[in-house]
C-alpha positions in Angstrom: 229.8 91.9 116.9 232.8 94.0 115.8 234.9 95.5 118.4 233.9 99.0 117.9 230.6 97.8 118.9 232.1 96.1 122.4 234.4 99.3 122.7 230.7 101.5 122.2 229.1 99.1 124.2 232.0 99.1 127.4 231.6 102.9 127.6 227.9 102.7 128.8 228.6 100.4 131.8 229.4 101.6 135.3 232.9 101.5 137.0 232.3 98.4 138.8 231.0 96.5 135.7 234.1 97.5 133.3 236.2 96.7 136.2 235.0 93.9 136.6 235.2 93.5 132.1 238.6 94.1 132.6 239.3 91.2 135.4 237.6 88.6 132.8 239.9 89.7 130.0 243.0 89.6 132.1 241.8 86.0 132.8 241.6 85.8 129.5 245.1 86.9 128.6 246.8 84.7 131.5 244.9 81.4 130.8 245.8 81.8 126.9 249.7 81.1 127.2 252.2 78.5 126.9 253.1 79.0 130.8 249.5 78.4 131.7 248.7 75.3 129.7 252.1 73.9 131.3 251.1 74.9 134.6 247.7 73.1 133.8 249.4 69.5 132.4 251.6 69.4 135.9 248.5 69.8 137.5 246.6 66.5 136.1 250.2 64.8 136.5 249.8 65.4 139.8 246.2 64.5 140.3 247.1 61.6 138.2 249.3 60.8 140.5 247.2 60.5 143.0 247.9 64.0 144.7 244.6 65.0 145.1 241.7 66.2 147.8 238.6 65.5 148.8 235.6 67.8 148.2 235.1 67.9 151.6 238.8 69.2 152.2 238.2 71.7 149.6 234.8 72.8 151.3 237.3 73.6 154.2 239.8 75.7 152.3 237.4 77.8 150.8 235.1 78.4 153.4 238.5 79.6 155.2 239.5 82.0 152.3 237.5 85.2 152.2 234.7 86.3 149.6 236.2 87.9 146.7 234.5 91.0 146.0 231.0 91.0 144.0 230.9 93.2 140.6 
């Protein structure tokens, strides 16, 4: 698919759908640099490490953040 067929395409969804287009490509754009794939080794360094948490500890964190909106 070329990307004047995505760009045709994008302009027959709703507001919530390209909104929510546009959050998955600015995931996109932030997951795909050097600052993020350092980010990402310190990460498993530290879970190497042993700095970890249980899934039952993370079960509590996120039940205690709220929803994120649904597109």
């Amino acid at each position: 698919m070329s990307v004047q067929e995505i760009q045709s395409q994008l302009t027959k969804l709703s507001p919530e759908e390209q909104a929510g287009v546009a959050r998955f490509l600015d995931s996109l754009r932030q997951t795909n640099t050097p600052e993020f794939a350092r980010e990402l080794a310190e990460r498993h360094r530290e879970m190497d490490a042993g700095r970890k948490i249980s899934e039952a500890e993370l079960a509590r964190i996120l039940a205690a953040k709220p929803a994120a909106p649904q597109v």
